[in-house]
C-alpha positions as CSV (number, residue, x, y, z in Angstrom):
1,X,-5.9,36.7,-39.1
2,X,-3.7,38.4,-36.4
3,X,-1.9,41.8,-37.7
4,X,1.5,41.4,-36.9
5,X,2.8,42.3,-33.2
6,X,-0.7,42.0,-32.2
7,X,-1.8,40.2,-29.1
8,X,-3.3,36.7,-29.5
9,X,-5.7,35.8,-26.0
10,X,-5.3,32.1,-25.5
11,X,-8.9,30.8,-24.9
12,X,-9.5,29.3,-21.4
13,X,-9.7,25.8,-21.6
14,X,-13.9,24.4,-21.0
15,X,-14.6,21.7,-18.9
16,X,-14.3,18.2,-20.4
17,X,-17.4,17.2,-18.9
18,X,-20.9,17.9,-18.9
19,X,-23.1,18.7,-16.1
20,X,-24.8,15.5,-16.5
21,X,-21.3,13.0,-16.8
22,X,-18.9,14.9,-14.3
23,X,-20.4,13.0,-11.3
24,X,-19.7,9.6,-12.1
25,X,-16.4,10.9,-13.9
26,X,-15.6,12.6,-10.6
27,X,-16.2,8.6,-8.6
28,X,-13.9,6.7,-11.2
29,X,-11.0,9.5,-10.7
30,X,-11.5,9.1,-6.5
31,X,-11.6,5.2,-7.0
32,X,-8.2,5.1,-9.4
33,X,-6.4,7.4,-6.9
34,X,-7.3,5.5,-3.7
35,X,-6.4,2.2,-5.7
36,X,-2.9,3.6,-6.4
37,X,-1.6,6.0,-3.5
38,X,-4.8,5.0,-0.6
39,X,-7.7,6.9,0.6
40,X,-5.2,9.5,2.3
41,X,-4.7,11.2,-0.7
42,X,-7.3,11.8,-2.1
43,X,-8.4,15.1,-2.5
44,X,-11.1,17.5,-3.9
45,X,-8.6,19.5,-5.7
46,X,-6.6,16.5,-7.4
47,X,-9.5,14.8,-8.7
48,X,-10.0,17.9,-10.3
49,X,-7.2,18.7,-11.6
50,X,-6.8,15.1,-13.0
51,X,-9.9,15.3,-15.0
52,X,-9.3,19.3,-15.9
53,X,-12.4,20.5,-14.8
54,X,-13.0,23.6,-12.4
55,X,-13.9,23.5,-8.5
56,X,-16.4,25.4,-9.6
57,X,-18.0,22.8,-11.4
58,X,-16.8,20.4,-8.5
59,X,-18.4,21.6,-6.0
60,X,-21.9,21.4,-7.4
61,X,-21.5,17.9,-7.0
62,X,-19.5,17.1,-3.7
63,X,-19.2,19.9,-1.0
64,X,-15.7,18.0,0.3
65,X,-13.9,15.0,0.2
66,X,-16.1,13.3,2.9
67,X,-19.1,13.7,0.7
68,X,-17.3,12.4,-2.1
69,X,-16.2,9.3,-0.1
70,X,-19.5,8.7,0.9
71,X,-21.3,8.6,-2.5
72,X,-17.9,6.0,-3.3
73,X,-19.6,4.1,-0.2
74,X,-23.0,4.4,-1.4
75,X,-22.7,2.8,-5.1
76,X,-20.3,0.1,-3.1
77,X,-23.1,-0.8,-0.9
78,X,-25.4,-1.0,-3.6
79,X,-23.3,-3.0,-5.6
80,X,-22.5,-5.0,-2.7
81,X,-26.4,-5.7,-2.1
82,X,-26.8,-6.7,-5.8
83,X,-24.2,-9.1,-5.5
84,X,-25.1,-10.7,-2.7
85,X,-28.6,-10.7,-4.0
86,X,-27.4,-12.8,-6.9
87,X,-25.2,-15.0,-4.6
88,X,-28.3,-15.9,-2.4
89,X,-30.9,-16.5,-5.0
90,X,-29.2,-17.6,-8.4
91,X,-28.0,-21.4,-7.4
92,X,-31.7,-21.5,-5.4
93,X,-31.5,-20.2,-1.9
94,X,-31.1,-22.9,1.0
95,X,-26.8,-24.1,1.3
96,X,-26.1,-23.4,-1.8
97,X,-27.4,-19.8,-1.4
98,X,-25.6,-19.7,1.6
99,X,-22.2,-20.1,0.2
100,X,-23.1,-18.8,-2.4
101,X,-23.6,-15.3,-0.6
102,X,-20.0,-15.6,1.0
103,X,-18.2,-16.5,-1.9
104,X,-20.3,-13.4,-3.8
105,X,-18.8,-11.4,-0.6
106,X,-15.7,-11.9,-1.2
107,X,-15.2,-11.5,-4.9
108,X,-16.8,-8.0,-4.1
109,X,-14.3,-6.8,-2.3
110,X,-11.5,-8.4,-4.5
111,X,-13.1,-7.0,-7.6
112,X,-13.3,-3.5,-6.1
113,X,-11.1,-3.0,-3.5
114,X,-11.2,0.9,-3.2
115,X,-15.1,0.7,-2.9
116,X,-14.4,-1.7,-0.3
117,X,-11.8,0.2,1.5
118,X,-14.0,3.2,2.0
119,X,-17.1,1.4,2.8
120,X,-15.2,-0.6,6.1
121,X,-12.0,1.2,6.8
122,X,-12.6,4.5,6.5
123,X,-14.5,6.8,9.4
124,X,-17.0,8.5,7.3
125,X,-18.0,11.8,9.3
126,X,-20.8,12.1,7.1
127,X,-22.7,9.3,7.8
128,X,-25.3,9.7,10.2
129,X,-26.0,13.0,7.9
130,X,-26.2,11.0,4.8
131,X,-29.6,8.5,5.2
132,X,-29.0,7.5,1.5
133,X,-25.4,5.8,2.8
134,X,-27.0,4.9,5.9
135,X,-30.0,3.1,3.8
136,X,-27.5,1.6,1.6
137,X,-25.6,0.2,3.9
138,X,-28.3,-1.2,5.9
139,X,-30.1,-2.8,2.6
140,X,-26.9,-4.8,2.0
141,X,-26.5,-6.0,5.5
142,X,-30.2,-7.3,5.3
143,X,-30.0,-9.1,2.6
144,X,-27.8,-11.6,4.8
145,X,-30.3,-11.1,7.6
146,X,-33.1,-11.9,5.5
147,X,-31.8,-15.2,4.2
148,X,-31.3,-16.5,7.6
149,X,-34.8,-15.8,8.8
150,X,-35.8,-17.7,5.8
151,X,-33.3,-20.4,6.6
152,X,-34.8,-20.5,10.1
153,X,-38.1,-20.9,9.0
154,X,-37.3,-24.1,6.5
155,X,-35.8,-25.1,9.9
156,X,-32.3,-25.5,8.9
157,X,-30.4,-22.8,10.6
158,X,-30.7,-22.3,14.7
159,X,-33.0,-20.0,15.8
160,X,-30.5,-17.6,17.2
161,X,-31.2,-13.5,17.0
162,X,-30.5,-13.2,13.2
163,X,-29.1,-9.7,14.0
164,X,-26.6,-11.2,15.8
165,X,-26.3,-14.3,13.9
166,X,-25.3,-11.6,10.9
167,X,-22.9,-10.3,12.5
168,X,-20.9,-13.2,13.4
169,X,-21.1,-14.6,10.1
170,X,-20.0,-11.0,8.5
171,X,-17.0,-11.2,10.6
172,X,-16.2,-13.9,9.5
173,X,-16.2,-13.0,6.0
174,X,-15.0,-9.8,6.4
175,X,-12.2,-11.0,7.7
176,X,-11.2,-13.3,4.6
177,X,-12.1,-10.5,2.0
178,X,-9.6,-7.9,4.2
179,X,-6.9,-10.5,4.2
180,X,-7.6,-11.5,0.4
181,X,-7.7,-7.7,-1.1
182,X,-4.2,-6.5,1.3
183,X,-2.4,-9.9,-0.5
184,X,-2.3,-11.6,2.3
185,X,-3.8,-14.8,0.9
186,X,-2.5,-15.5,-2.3
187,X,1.1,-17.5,-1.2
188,X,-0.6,-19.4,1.7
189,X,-3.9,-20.2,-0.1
190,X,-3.8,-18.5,-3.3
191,X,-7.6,-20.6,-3.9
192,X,-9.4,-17.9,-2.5
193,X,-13.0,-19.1,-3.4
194,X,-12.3,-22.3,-1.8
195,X,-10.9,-21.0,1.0
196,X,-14.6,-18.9,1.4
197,X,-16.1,-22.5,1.3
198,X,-14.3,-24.0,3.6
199,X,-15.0,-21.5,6.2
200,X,-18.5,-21.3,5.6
201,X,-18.6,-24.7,5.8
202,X,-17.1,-24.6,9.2
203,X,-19.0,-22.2,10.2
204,X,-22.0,-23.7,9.1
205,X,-22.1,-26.8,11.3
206,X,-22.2,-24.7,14.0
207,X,-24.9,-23.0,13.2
208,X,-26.9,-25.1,11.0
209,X,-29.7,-27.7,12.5
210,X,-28.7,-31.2,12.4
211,X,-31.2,-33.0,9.4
């Protein structure tokens, strides 16, 4: 017990997190603020503060905020892969994998829009340094490239370059899931999922083979 007039040190506050937990705790704090206030401001030093740990302990995880951003890019693209993944193969590949790959598209981005923010609209420096990001990335975009080939060779889809057949169709989606996750969709086709289909079907006769 403290003798009267004596001093009492206040213990300096530890680190809520563990070595092994602050990572992942450090991506859910960047994801909430670039939900709420945009990927602008973000910071190092507020994601931080927010969780009470010390930059110390931040920076053995993420050097800066563009290496933070890009691990947020890196588990959106593999979650974006895995979805698709599921979209292509669950209702049995062919059409209904087809659309089922856009509509899986779509509800990705709408489901986790600040993933999907960073991963499209943000110039991440660090990617041509980062081949994990740069594999992500390309692993999701292949799964879309993949399925055509094997569309092609069943003989149901033309036998354009399915690079470039990829991109046109990605567009096309990408377009919808930006216009879906900045509320742009909801008064003038609040059906979101349907209004996937219909453009895929669309888009579909002109790229699919006539039976």
């Amino acid at each position: 017990m403290a003798s009267k007039g004596s001093i009492r040190l206040a213990k300096k506050r530890p680190d809520r997190y563990h070595h092994g937990d602050l990572r992942p705790a450090l991506l859910e704090a960047a994801l909430r603020t670039i939900q709420k206030q945009g990927v602008h401001a973000l910071t190092l030093r507020a994601v931080g503060k927010d969780l009470g740990v010390s930059q110390t302990a931040l920076y053995r995880h993420f050097a800066d905020k563009a290496a933070l951003l890009a691990a947020v890019a890196r588990e959106g693209f593999r979650m974006l892969r895995l979805a698709l993944l599921g979209g292509w193969e669950q209702p049995g590949k062919r059409l209904e994998g087809f659309v089922g790959m856009g509509v899986a598209y779509v509800r990705f981005a709408v489901e986790n829009p600040s993933h999907y923010r960073v991963m499209f609209s943000v110039n991440l420096d660090r990617a041509e340094r980062d081949p994990e990001l740069e594999a992500e990335g390309a692993g999701a975009f292949q799964v879309l490239v993949d399925a055509l080939v094997e569309l092609q060779r069943a003989e149901l889809v033309r036998r354009d370059d399915p690079q470039e057949l990829a991109l046109f169709i990605w567009a096309i989606v990408h377009g919808v899931a930006m216009l879906a996750i900045d509320g742009r969709l909801q008064k003038a086709h609040p059906d979101v999922d349907g209004l996937v289909r219909y453009s895929l079907e669309r888009l579909r006769t002109g790229i699919w083979l006539a039976p």
